[in-house]
N, C-alpha and C positions, 0 to 999 in steps of 0.2 A: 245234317247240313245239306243244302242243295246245291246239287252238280249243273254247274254250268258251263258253258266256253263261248269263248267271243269268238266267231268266225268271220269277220265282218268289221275290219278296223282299218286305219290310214296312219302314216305317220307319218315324220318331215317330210320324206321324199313321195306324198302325194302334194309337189310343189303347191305353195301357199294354198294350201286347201286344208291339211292336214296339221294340227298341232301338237300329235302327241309323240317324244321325244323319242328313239325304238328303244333306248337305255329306259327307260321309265316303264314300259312296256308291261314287262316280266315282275318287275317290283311290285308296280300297282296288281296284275294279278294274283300274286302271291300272296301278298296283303287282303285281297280278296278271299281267298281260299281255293282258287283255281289250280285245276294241272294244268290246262294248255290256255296257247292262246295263239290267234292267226293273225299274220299281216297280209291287205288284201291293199294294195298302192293304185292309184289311177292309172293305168297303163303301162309302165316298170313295176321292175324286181330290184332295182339298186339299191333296196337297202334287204334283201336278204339276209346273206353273210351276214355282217352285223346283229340282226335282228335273230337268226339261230346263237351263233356266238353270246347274243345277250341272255336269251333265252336257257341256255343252258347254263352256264353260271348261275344262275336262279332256281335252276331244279324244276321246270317251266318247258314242255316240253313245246318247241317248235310247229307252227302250220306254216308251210311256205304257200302263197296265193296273191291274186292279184285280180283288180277291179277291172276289167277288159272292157275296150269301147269294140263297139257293133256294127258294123257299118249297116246302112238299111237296104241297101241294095249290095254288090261285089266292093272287096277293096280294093278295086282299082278304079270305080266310077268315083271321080271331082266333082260334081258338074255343080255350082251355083251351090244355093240353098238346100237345095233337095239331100246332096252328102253331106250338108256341113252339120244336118243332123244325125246322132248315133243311139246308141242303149246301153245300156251296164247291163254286165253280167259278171258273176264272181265265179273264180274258178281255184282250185285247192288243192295241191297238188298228196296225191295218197302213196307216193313212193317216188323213187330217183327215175323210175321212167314218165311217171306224171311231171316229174319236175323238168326233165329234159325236154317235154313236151311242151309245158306252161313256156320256158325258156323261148321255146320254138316259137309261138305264138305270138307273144311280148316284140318278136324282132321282128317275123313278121309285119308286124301294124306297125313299126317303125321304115322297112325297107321297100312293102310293098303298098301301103295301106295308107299312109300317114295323110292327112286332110283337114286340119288344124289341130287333130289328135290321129297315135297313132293304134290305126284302127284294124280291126279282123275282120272276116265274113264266117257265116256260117260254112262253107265249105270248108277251110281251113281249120273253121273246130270240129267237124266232125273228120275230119283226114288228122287231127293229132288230138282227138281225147282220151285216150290209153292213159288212162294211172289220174285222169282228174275226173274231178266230184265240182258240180254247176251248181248254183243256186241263182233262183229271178232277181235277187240284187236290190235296189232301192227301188223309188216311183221314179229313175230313169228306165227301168230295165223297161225291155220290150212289153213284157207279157202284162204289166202294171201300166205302163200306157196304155192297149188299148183297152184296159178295164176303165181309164179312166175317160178315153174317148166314147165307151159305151159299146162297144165292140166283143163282146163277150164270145163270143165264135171265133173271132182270131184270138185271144187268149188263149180258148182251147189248141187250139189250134198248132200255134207255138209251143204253149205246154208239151205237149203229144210229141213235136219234132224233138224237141229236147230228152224226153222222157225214151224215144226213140235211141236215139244217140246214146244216149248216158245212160240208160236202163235205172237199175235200183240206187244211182250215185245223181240225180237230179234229186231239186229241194225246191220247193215253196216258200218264200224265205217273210215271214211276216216281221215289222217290226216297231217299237212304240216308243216314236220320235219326234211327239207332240206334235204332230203336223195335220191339218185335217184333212187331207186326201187322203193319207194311211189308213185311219179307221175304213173308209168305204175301201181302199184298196183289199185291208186285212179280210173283211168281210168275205168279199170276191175268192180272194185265195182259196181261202177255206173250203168252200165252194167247189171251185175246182180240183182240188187235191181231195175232198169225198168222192166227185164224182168219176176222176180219172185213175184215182189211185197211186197221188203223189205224197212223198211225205212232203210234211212243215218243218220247218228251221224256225226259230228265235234269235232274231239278230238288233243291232242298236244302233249299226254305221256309224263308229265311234270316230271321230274325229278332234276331240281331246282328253282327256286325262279325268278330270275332275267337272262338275258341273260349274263350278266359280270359274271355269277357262273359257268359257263359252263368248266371256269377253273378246279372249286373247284369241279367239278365232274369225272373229271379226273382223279384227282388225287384220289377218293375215286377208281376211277377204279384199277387203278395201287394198290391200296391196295390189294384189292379184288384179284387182279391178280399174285399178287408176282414182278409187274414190278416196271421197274424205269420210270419217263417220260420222259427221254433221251432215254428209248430203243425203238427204229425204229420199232420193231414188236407188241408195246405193247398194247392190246384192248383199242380201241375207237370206238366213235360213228360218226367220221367225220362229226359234226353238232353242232354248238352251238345253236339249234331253241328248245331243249326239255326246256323250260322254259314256266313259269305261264301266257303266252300271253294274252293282256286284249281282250275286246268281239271284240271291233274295229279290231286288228289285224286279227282277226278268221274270221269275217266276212267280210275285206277286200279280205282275200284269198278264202273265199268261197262264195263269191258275186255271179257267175252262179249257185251258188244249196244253197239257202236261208234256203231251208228245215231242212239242216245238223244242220244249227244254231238254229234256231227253236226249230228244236225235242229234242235239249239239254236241253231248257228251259221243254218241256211236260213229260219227264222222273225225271227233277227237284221236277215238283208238282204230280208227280207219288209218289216218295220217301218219306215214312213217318216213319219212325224208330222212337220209342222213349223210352227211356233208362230212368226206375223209379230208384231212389237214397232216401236211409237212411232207409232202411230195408232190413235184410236180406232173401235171399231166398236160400233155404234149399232143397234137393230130403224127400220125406215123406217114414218115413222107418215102415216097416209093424210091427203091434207087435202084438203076439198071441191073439188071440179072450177073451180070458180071463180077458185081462186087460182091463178097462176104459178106459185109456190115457197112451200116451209114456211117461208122468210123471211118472206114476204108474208103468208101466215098469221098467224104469230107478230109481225108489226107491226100487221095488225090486230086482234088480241086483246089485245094490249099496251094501244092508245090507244082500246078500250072499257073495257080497267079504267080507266084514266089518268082516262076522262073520267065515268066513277062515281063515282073519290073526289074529282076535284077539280073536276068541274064541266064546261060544254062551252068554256070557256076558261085551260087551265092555263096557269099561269107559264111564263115564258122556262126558266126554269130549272131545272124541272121537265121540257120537251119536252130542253132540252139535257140532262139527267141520262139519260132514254130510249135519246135518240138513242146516248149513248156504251156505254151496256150492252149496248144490240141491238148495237153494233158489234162490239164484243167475245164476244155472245153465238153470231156468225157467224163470224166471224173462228175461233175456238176449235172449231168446226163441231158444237155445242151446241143446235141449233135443234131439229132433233128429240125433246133428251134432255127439253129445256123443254115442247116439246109433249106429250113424253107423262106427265107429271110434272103438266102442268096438266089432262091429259084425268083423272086417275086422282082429282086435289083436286074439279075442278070434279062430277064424279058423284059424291064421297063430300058437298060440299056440298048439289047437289042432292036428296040422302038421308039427311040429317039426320044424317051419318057425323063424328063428330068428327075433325078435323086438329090434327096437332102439326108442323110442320116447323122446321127450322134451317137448311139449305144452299140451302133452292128460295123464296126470298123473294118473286121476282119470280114465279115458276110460281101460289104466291098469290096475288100482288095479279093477276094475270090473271083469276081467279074472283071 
């Protein structure tokens, strides 16, 4: 049987772009005869969690990753036209500090970058590529532009930085998506990765499930677009082939370059993410040299508010009412969440910052 893995997938939360369900995922590849398989989203990670969760129930082992837009210049340049175009590039996370990385990135191009999507620079990837594995991506990516602009020296070019960066964890990513800029794209690749000495990937930028869905992707287009699918001008993909193709298919089409199929399977047992469940993890918030423990802390910030609203002699029952929350508030291992929930009220107090809260009662009455 041939070994293969999709590296290279979207699911719901690649918003109306993506139709394939992340529950569905792991099913369809098992039915396939696949071990793994990746989800690679347009810019988030929100369906991770779910999509490992799914994934492991299935015996299906997890790639956490994600389809990163590129800014062409810094992310911080807006300017007109010129930023509001970007590039794909897939990135894969090969351990929890890849993943903490990937994390890193994804927020970035949200806090720093963002410009109708939200976007990265190459500085920022090469400052957190530790634990991820690149690939050139679709005919968005960079390096497939300017193959197709005719620019064969800046492909290299790009190649080379990337291949720089990412060492032996950069990929050439070819793929057969009935589209005909691919074929001259595939060609090019090839090309490049003899001459530079990059490997090839085989990927399919699955975007549903089954080739009969290619319908139902449409029509998420047409959402996404504001079209009808009766209108003649309306975005499409002119291809029904972005489906979950099994390894036979992939390796029928890529029978002269066996490698592509291959290296998907060694980027598989590259990828080891794994996600601890039923404790929580907390940032650890400093507390003055003075006290023992953020318990200690936190009972004396406690019985300074205590003794603001009610006085320097509170009720019995009032100290008992304390006493049981703090218990619980430790117990629950919650002490820190409260500390920093009360440092964040008490400086927006401080600054004349309006508060509204619902769930941190107590984090208030500590200010």
């Amino acid at each position: 049987m041939t070994e293969f893995v999709h590296l290279h997938v979207h699911s719901e939360f690649s918003l109306l772009d993506g139709a394939n369900r992340i529950k569905d995922l792991p099913v369809r590849a098992k039915e396939l005869g696949m071990k793994a398989i990746a989800i690679t989203d347009h810019g988030v990670m929100y369906g991770a969690i779910d999509f490992y969760k799914a994934c492991k129930k299935e015996g299906i082992k997890p790639i956490i990753g994600c389809e990163v837009y590129v800014a062409p210049r810094s992310r911080f340049d807006k300017e007109g036209a010129i930023d509001k175009e970007y590039n794909h590039l897939i990135l894969l996370a090969k351990d929890n500090q890849g993943y903490k990385n990937l994390s890193k990135l994804v927020s970035i191009g949200f806090t720093d970058g963002y410009y109708y999507k939200p976007r990265i620079d190459l500085e920022v990837l090469e400052k957190y590529h530790e634990g991820l594995i690149a690939s050139s991506a679709c005919l968005a990516g960079s390096i497939n532009q300017a193959i197709l602009a005719g620019n064969m020296e800046k492909a290299e070019e790009i190649a080379l930085w990337f291949k720089r960066v990412f060492k032996e964890d950069y990929y050439l990513e070819l793929q057969n998506n009935g589209i005909k800029e691919q074929v001259l794209v595939n060609q090019k690749l090839v090309e490049i990765s003899r001459k530079l000495d990059i490997p090839l990937i085989a990927t399919n930028d699955a975007h549903y499930l089954k080739k009969e869905d290619a319908y139902n992707h449409e029509v998420l287009l047409c959402i996404q677009t504001g079209k009808k699918m009766s209108d003649e001008d309306r975005m499409r993909f002119e291809t029904d082939e972005l489906y979950l193709k099994s390894p036979e298919e992939m390796a029928d089409y890529f029978s002269n370059i066996p490698e592509a199929i291959e290296n998907t399977v060694k980027i598989a047992d590259k990828c080891n993410v794994e996600f601890e469940f039923g404790h929580t993890i907390l940032p650890n918030y400093d507390v003055p040299e003075e006290f023992k423990s953020h318990g200690e802390y936190l009972r004396k910030l406690t019985m300074d508010g205590i003794k603001n609203r009610y006085g320097e002699n509170p009720s019995n029952e009032i100290l008992e009412r304390v006493k049981f929350e703090l218990s619980v508030i430790e117990k629950m291992g919650y002490v820190d969440y409260f500390l920093i929930v009360w440092d964040f009220i008490h400086y927006a107090k401080l600054h004349d910052i309006a508060v509204r809260t619902t769930d941190v009662v107590l984090a208030q009455a500590l200010s």
